[in-house]
N, C-alpha and C positions, 0 to 999 in steps of 0.2 A: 504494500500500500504506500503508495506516495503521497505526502504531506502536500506539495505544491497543489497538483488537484482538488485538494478540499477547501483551499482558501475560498473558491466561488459558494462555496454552499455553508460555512464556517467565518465565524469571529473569530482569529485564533489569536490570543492571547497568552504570548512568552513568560514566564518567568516573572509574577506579578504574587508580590508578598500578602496574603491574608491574613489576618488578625482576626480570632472567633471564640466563639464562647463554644468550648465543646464539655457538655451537661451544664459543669457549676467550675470546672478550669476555662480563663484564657487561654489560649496556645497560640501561637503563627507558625505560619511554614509558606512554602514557595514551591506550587506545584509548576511542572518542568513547562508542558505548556496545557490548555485549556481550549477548546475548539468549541463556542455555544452558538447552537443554528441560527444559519439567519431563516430558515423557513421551518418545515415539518421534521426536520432531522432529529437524532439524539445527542442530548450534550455529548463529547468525548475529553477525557482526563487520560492524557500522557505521561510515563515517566522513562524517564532511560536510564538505564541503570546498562554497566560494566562490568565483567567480568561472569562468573560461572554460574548459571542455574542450581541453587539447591533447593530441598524442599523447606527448608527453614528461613532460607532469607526469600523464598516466595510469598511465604505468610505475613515476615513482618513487611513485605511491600505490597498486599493487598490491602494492610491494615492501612498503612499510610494512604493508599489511592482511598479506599470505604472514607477515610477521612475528610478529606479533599471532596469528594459526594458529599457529604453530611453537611458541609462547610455551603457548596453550592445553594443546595436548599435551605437552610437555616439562613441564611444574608439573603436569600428569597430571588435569589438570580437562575432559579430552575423550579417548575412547579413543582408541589408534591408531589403530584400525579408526573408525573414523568420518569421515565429510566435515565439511568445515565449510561456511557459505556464506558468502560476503565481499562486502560492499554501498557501492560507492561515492554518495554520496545530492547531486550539485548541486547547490546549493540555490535557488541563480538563477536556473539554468535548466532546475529543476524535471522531473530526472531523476535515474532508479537505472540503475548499472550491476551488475550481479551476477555472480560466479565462484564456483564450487563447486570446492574443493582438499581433496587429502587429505595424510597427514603425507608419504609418498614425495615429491610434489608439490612440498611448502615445499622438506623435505630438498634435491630435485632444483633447485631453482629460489633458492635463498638461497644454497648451498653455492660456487658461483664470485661472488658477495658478499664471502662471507666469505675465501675465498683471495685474492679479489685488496685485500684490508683489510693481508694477514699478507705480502703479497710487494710492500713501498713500492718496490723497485728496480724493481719492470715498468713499461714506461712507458705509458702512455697517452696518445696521438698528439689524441687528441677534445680532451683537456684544456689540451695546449698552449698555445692561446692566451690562457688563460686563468690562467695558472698563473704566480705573482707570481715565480720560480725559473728563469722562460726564460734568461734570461744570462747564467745559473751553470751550468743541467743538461748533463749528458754525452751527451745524447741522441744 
């Protein structure tokens, strides 16, 4: 898919910083670019990202794209009622992966994100070993 041919049917919008309320946290971030219809199409959220597909850094970059969705709708620059489409683009290895989400969607899918942000006492056993606080925690 070439980016220059969608310009006629797309706003696209590079590299432009948001500031949002996601639940009861501020956050910003700066999604790569943003394509919003100029007719009946579906928003589209890009990001490019470098180097190797794994199944763990796929997750946390759908999480960030669901984000960037949630953001659209909440600033009210995409209806509820609409989908968006969400494009992870490899650049190395010269693929697109794509997801179609809607606002229930983010809602459903960000919302234990953000609960588990607002409850630091749950522990999390994954993190462990990782976690500079081993030989203090009450775990």
């Amino acid at each position: 898919m070439r980016l220059k041919g969608l310009a006629f049917e797309f706003d696209m919008i590079p590299e432009k910083p948001l500031k949002f309320k996601f639940f009861n946290f501020m956050i910003s971030g700066i999604p790569d670019l943003i394509l919003m219809p100029k007719a009946n199409q579906i928003a589209q959220i890009w990001d490019f990202k470098t180097g190797r597909i794994t199944q763990e850094n796929l997750a946390h970059y759908w999480v960030q794209l669901k984000i960037y969705a949630y953001v659209l709708y909440e600033l009210n620059r995409i209806p509820l009622s609409s989908e968006i489409n969400l494009k992870l683009v490899f650049v190395d290895q010269k693929q697109i992966l794509s997801e179609t989400v809607n606002h229930q969607q983010c809602l459903s899918d960000l919302f234990p994100l953000w609960r588990s942000q607002n409850e630091p006492w749950t522990i999390n056993s994954d993190h462990c070993t990782q976690c500079p606080y081993g030989d203090i925690c009450p775990r």
